[in-house]
C-alpha positions in Angstrom: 0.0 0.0 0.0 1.5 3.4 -1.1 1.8 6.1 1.7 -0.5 8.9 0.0 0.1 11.3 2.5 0.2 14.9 2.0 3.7 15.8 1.4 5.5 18.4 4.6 5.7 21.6 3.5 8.6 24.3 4.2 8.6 27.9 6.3 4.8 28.6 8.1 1.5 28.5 6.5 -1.6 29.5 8.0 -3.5 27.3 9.5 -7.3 27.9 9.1 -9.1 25.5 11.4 -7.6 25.7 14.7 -9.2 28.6 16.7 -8.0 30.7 20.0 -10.4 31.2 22.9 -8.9 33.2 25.8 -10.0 33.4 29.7 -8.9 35.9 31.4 -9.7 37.8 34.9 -8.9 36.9 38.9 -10.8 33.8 38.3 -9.9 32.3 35.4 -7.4 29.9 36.9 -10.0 28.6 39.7 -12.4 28.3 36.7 -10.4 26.5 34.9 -9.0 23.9 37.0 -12.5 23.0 38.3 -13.9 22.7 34.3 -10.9 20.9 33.1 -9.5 17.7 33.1 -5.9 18.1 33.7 -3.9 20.3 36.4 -4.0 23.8 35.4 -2.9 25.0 38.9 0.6 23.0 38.6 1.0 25.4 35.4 3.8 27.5 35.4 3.7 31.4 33.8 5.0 30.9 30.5 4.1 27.4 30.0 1.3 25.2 28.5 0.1 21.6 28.6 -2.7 19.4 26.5 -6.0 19.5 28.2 -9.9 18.5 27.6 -13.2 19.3 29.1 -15.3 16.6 29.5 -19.2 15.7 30.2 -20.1 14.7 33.8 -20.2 11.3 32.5 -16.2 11.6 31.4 -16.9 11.7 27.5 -14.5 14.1 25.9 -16.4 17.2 24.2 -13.0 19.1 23.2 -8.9 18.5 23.4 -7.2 21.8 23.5 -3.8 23.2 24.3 -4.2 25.6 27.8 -1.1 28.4 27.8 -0.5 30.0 30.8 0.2 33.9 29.6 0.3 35.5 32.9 -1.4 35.3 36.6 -4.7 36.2 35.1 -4.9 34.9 31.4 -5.1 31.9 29.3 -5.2 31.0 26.2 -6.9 27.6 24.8 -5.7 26.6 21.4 -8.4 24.9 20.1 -7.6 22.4 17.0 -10.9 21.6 15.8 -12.5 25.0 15.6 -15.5 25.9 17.7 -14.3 28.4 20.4 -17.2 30.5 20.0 -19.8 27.5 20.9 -17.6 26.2 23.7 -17.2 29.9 25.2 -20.4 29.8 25.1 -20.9 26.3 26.5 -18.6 27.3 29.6 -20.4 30.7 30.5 -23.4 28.5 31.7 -21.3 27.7 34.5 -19.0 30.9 35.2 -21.8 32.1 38.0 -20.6 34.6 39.9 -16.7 34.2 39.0 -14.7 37.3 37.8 -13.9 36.2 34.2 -14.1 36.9 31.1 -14.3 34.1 27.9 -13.8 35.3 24.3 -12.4 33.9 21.1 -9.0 35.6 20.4 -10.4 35.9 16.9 -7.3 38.3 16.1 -4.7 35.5 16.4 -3.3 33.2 13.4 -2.4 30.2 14.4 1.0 29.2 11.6 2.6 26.2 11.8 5.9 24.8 10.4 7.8 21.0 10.3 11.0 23.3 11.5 12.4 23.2 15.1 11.0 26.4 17.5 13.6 29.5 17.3 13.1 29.8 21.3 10.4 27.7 22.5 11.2 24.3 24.4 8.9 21.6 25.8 5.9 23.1 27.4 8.0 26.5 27.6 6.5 29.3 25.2 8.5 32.0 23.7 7.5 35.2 22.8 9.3 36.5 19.8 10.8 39.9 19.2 7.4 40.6 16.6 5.1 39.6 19.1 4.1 36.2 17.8 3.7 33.6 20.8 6.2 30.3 19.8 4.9 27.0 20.6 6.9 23.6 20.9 4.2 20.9 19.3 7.1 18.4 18.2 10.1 16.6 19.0 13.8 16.3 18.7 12.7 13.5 15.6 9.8 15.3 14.3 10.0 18.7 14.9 7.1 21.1 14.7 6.2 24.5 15.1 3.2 26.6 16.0 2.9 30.6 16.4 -0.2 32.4 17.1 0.2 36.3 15.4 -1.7 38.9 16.1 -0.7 40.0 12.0 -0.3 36.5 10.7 0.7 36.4 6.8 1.5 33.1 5.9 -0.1 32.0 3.5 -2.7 29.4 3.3 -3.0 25.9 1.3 -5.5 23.1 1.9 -2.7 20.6 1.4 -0.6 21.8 3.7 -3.5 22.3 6.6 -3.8 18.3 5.6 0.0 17.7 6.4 -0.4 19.0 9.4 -3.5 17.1 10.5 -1.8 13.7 9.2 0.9 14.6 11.6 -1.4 15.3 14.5 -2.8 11.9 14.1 0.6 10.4 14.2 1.4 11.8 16.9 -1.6 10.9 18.4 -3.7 13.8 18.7 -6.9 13.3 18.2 -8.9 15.9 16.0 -12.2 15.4 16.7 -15.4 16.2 14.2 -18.9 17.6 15.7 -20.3 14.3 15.5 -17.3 12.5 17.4 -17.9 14.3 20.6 -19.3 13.1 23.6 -18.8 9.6 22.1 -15.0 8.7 23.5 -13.2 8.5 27.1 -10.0 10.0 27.7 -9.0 6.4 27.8 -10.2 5.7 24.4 -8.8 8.7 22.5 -5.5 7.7 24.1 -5.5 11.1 26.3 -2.8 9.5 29.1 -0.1 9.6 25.9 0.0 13.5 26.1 -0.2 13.9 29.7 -3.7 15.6 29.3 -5.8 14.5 32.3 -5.1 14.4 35.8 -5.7 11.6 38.1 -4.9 13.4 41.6 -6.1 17.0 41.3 -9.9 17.8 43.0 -13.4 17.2 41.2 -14.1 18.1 37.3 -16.7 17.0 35.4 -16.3 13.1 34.1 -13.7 13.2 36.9 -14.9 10.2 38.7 -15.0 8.1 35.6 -11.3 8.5 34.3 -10.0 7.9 38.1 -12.1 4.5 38.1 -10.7 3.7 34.4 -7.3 4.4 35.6 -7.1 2.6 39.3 -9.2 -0.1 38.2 -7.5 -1.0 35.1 -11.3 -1.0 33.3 -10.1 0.3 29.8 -11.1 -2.1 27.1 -10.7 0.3 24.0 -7.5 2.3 22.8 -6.8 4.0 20.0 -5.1 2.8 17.4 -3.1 4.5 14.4 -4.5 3.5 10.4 -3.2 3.9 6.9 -6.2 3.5 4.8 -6.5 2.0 1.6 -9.3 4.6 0.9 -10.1 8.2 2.6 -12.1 7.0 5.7 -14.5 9.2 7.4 -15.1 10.0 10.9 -17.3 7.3 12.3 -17.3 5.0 10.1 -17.1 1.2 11.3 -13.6 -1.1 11.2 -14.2 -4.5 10.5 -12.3 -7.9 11.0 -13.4 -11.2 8.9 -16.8 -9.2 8.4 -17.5 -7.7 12.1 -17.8 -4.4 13.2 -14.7 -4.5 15.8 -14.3 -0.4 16.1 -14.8 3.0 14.8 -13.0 5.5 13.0 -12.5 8.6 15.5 -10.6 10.9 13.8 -9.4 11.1 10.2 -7.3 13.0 7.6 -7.2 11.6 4.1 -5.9 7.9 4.2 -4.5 8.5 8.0 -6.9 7.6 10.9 -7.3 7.1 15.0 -9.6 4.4 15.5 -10.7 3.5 18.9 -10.4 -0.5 19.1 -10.2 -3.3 21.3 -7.1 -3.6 23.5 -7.4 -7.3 23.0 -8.1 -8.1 19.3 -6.9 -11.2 17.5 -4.5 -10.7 14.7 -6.1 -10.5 11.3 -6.9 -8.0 8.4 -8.6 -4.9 9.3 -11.0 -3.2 6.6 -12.6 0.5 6.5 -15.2 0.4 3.9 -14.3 -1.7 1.2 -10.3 -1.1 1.6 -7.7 -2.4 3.7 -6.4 -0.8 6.9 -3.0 -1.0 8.0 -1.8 -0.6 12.0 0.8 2.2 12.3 3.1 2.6 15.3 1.9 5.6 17.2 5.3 8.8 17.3 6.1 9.6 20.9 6.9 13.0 21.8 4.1 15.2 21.9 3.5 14.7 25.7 3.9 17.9 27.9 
């Protein structure tokens, strides 16, 4: 089976689906710590980690990067779009907290396959022309992303593509409208980027990934694809005829299915094509 992956481009390009949504005021950090599903308070100034809000019954609803700017502001990077309807989704539960939750609809968000000029790990860099440097790679695979208040790179569909294919590589799930609510942090594989906690206090779904984790109840991972056809999210995998999984996420002929830990050996089919099993990269974890 040839590789049919979009080809890695060169220098930035714009990247059109990934939105910003920014909290900001005294409370944003207590906000966010009780809405989200990993550690913001161990968060450093400077700093970021991966991060998901999830329903009271621990099904993911959005996977995000959380920076830390400052003592009073944060900024969610969030890959699938949709910061408007989840700003609006979290006001329901603001109350009488001091914050304030906006899309940052002035920032770009470029990415490039070229190692960060000044940003390390889950340190940020702020560069001389006021673009925010992000590490999203590793010493193998290398990646880039900048969020610029004047962004000019320009944009191609192939290369937002590229970029998605190497999400799913790495693991990241990019999840569709109709794939939320349906996974566990578990499923989607969340423990690979260190973006749940297991010992901070209560968050919604909390109580379900600490039961997954202590009692070793996981039946379902995700598993990496290369498709003989485009596969769409939500459609079945099959093995000798039988539905054995589901396509979660998908970007041309790459996808993240969620699948049995314990499956027999045999072909895998999406559709009417073949599916190959890909080694997940390691590296993305902050």
């Amino acid at each position: 089976m040839s590789d049919n992956l979009a080809p890695l481009f060169s220098g930035l390009r714009t990247l059109r689906q990934p939105q910003v949504l920014g909290l900001s005021g005294p409370d944003a950090f207590a906000f966010a710590q009780a809405q989200f599903a990993n550690d913001v308070a161990s968060l450093a100034d400077g700093h970021w980690q991966w991060n998901a809000w999830l329903t009271a019954k621990g099904r993911v609803l959005a996977v995000f990067q959380l920076l830390r700017m400052d003592p009073e502001h944060l900024l969610l990077i969030c890959h699938d779009g949709g910061a408007e309807a989840m700003a609006e989704q979290l006001r329901r539960f603001v109350f009488r907290r001091k914050l304030n939750l906006a899309p940052a609809g002035t920032l770009a968000v470029e990415a490039a396959f070229d190692t960060p000029a000044l940003a390390r790990g889950a340190a940020l860099a702020r560069l001389e022309d006021g673009a925010i440097e992000l590490d999203v790679g590793s010493a193998a695979r290398p990646r880039t992303l900048r969020l610029a208040e004047a962004g000019n790179a320009p944009y191609e569909e192939m290369a937002e593509l590229a970029w998605r294919q190497s999400d799913l590589r790495f693991g990241l799930p990019r999840l569709d409208d109709s794939q939320r609510e349906q996974w566990t942090a578990q499923q989607l594989g969340l423990d690979r980027l260190s973006a749940y906690s297991v010992k901070k206090g209560c968050y919604p779904g909390q109580e379900i990934v600490a039961r997954t984790h202590f009692l070793g109840k996981a039946k379902r991972s995700l598993v990496l694809l290369h498709t003989a056809i485009a596969s769409t999210a939500g459609d079945a995998v099959t093995q000798a005829g039988t539905s054995v999984g589901t396509v979660a996420s998908s970007a041309g002929r790459l996808a993240l299915a969620v699948l049995p830990l314990e499956l027999a050996d045999g072909v895998l089919e999406i559709g009417s094509g073949e599916a190959q099993r890909l080694d997940l990269l390691d590296g993305l974890a902050r």
